[in-house]
Structure formats: C-alpha cells, structure tokens
N, C-alpha and C positions, 0 to 999 in steps of 0.2 A: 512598696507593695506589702499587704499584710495578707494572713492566713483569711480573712475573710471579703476578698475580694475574688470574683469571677466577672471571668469572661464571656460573653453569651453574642455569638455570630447569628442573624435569621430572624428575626421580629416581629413575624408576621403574624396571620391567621391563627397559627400554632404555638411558634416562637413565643410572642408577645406576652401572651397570659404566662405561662409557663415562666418566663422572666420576671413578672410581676409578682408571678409566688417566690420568688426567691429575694425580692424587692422586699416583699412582706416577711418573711424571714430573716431579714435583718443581715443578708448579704449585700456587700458594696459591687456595683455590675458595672464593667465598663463593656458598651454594647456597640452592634456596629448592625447595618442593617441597608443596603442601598437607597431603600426607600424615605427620605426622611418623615412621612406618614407612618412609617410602621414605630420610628425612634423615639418620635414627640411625648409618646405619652407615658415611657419609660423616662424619659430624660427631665418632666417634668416633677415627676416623684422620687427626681435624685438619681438616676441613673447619669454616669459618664460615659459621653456620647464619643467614639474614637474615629480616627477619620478614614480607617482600613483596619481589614483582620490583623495584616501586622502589627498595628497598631492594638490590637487586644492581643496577641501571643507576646508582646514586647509587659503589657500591661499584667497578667494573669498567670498562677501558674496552672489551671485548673480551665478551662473554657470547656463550654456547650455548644455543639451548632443545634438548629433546627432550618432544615434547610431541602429544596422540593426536589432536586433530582441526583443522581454519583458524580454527573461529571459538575456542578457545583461544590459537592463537600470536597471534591479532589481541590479544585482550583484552589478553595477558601483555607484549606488546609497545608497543601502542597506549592501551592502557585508565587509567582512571584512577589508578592506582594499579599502571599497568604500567613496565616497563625504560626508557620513554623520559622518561619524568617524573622519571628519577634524576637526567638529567644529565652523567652523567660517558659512559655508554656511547657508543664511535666506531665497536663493529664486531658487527653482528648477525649471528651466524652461526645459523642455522635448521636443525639434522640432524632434523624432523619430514618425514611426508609430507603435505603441504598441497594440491598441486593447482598447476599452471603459474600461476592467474589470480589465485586466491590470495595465493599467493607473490609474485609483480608489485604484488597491490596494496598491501601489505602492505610491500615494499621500498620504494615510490612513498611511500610517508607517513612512511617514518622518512628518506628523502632529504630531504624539505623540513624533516627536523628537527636535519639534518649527522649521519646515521646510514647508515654503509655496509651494505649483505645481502651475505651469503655461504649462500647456498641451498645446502645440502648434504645431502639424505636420503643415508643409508644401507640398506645391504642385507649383510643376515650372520646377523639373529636373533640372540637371547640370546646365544650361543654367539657367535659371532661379536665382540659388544660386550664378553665376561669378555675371551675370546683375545686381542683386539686385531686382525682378522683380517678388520675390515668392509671391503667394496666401498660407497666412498665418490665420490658422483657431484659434483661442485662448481661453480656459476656466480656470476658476481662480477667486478667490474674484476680484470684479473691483480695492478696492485701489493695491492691488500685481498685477494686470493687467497694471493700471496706471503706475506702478515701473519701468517695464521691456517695457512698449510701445514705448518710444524713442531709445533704441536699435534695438527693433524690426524693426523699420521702416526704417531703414538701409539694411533689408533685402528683403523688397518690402511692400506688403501691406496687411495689416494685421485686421481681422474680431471678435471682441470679442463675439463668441456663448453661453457663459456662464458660473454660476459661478461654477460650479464642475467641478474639474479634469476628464477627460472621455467625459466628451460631445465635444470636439473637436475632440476625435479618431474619435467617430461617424461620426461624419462630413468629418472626411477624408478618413473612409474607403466608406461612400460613395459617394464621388468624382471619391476614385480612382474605382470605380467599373463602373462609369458612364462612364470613361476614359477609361478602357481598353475593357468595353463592345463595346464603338466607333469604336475601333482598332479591334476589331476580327469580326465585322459585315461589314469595310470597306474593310480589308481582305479578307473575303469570294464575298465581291461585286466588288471589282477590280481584282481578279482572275478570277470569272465568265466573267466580260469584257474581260479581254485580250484573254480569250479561243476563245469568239467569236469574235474576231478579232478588238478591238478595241484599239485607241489607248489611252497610259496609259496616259500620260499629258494631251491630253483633256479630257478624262472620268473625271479625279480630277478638271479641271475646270467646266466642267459641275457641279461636284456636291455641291464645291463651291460657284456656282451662284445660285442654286437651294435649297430646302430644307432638302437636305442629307448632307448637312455641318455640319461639328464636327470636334473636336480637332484632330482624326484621317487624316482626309485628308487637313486639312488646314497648319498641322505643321509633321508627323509623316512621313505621306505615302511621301509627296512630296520631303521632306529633307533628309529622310533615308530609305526608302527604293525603290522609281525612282532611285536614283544615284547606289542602291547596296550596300549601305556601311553598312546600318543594328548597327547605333550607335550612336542611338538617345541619350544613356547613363543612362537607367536603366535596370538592370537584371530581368530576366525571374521570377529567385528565390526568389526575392525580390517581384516583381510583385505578384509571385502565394501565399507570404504569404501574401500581403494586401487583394488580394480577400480574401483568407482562415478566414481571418479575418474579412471579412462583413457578408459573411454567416455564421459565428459562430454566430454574433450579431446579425441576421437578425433572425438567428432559436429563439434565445434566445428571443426574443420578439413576435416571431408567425406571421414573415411576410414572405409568400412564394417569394422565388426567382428563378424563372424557368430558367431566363435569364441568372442569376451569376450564377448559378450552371455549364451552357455550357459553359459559357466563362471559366469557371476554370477547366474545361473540356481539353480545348482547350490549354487553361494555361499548363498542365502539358502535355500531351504531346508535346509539344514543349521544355519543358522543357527535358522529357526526349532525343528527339531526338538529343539538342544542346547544354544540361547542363545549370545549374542553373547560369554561369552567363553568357550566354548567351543574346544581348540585345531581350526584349521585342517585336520589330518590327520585329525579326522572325518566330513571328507567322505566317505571310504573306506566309512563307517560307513553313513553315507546309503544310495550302493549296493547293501550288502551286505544294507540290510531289506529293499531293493527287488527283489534277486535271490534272497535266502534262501539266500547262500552268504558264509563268512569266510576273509578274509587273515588264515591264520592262521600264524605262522615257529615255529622249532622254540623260539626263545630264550621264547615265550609262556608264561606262569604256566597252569596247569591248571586 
C-alpha cells in the first residue's frame, strides 16, 4: 500500500467519471462496483479491480464511495463484507446524497472503528463529474479535510461547511431543492408560454436577460428539453429521493416547506407517469399533458 493509492466503491453514472479524474491525476484506484459495466472502463486505464468493498478497505487507506441511496453506503461501509472489515481504511470520504442523520449515523460507527467521514455530496451532474467542475460541499475535522482536499480538487471545487459529518448533506439537500424547485416553476412558466403562443428560445432568452434566471433555464430547459432529448442525465428517482430528503430535515427542524412539498408533488408524479429513471427534465412533460401545449426550441428534431 502507498500514499497514493485510493479506494473508490460506486462507478457508475456519477462514480465512474469522478474516478477517472482521479485516474488522470495520477492516483493508483483499486475500485469495486457490482456492475462489472460500470468497472471495465476504469480497469481498462489501469484501475484495480477488487472483488468486494472489503476488499478496497483491506486495500486503501483513504476510499470514496459514490453511491444512490443510505441504506447502501451503510451496508458498503458497515456490512459484513463492507470497507470497514478491510482494515487498513483511516479516511471515509462519502460524495453520495445520504441525508444529515444518515450520514451522522453512519460516521458515529466507523469512529468507534478509528475510521474518519469526510461527508461530501456533490452537485454538477454527469457533466460536471466528466469536466471536473463539481460544487462540492464538505464536512469533517479540518486536519481529515486537509487530507483528502487535494484530491478533491481534481473534482472541481470544493467548500468546507463544517466539522461534523451530516452538515454537508444539509447543504446539499438544500441545493438540490433550490434546483429542482427552478425546474418545476420554469416548467409550469414555459408551458404556460408556449400555450399562448410564444416562442420557446426567446421566452428563455428573455428570461435569462431578466430576473427569472436560474439554473433551470440557463442549462436544463435550453440543452434538454428545446431539443426534446430530455437527458440532462439525472433520474427522476434519484431526484425524488433528495427532495424526500430535505423535507424529512426540514420537518425535523420545524421549518415549514410549502414550496418542496409541491415540487415533490410534481416529482412523483412524473415519476409515476415515466418511471424512476426516467430523466428529471421530464417534468416539463408532465405539464405539458396536463395543459396540451409543448416546449418546443427551434434546435428540436421534427
């Protein structure tokens, strides 16, 4: 084992790129990933491929997961046949969205095993994890922070919120709520245009130029759903458990959410009408059966 080896559990959608920068950084990865679709193309660029997480906590002192729900990063971390039974792992660094209590409890059980958390979802999408270019939120003692920041910054750019495991879920479930609340209010206001007859590329320039600019219309509506392609490259399912996840926190604390409650509203129907992995920006779509008018941009297939 040498100082520049990591461990990296989760390869997927997310995972995968995000490994690959660390690949390209000139870190040695020994990965693991159920799917061996997600491993191949890590393993073909020199990645070591392990044959369980214990097997990377046995390998690493330092591992990543990226991984889609708590009671996974529990198992993968905690379970028998998880990263803490390897042994060798000193530093858990977690880029999944887990949940504030989650993530606490979860940090709370590899402490009594001399295993640090470094809680760090991200926010960027696919795109964002190829680029390198993710908003990265971070919580953890600062020296275990300091440890793992020059890796991290391979990933994009990264914010230290504080020293307990769980205050960066915080942070990211309410990002992702500010996010998708954009998306489902630019939805409802771009259907309404095109019903009355507007056209869709300038309405998003207008709103652009004006004060109804959000991540919604400046990267979502315009890239993926003008063209129709609807694959921005987050699921639905995914989407409706991080909202699920802010208003769990939000109640937990006593802060009314009238706003998230709609939007996860909105969330699951969509959900049901086009299945949970379904991308995200077919919410649009929702609307638009619902008003019998389309967001439609000029870049669109006929």
């Amino acid at each position: 084992m040498n100082d520049k080896t990591i461990g990296f559990v989760g390869t997927g959608r997310m995972g995968g790129p995000m490994a690959g920068r660390l690949l390209d950084a000139g870190y040695d990865l020994v990965v693991f990933d159920p799917s061996p679709a997600a491993l191949a193309p890590l393993v073909e660029r020199g990645a070591r491929k392990a044959a369980s997480p214990a097997e990377v906590g046995a390998a690493a002192r330092i591992v990543f997961v990226s991984l889609p729900t708590p009671d996974v990063v529990k198992a993968v971390a905690l379970g028998a046949d998880g990263l803490s039974s390897g042994g060798a792992m000193r530093i858990f660094v977690d880029l999944s969205t887990t949940g504030p209590r989650a993530e606490a409890d979860v940090a709370r059980a590899l402490k009594e095993k001399g295993v640090d958390t470094v809680d760090c979802p991200v926010s960027g999408g696919v795109a964002g994890a190829r680029k390198g270019t993710l908003a990265m939120m971070a919580a953890g003692r600062t020296e275990v922070f300091e440890t793992v920041k020059p890796m991290l910054l391979n990933l994009g750019k990264v914010f230290h919120v504080g020293q307990e495991p769980g205050m960066a879920q915080t942070m990211k479930v309410i990002n992702n709520m500010a996010s998708v609340a954009a998306l489902a209010i630019s939805s409802e206001v771009m259907v309404m245009g095109a019903k009355a007859g507007l056209d869709a590329d300038v309405m998003i320039d207008v709103l652009n130029a004006g004060s109804g600019r959000n991540s919604a219309t400046t990267d979502k509506i315009p890239n993926f759903v003008l063209p129709r392609t609807f694959d921005f490259g987050f699921a639905v399912g995914l989407s409706s458990k991080d909202i699920r996840l802010c208003l769990d926190e939000a109640e937990a604390l006593g802060v009314p959410m009238i706003v998230g409650s709609a939007v996860r509203q909105l969330l699951t129907i969509t959900r049901e009408k086009f299945g949970a992995d379904a991308d995200m920006t077919n919410m649009v779509r929702t609307v638009e059966e619902w008003a019998g008018a389309e967001v439609r941009g000029k870049a669109a297939k006929a």
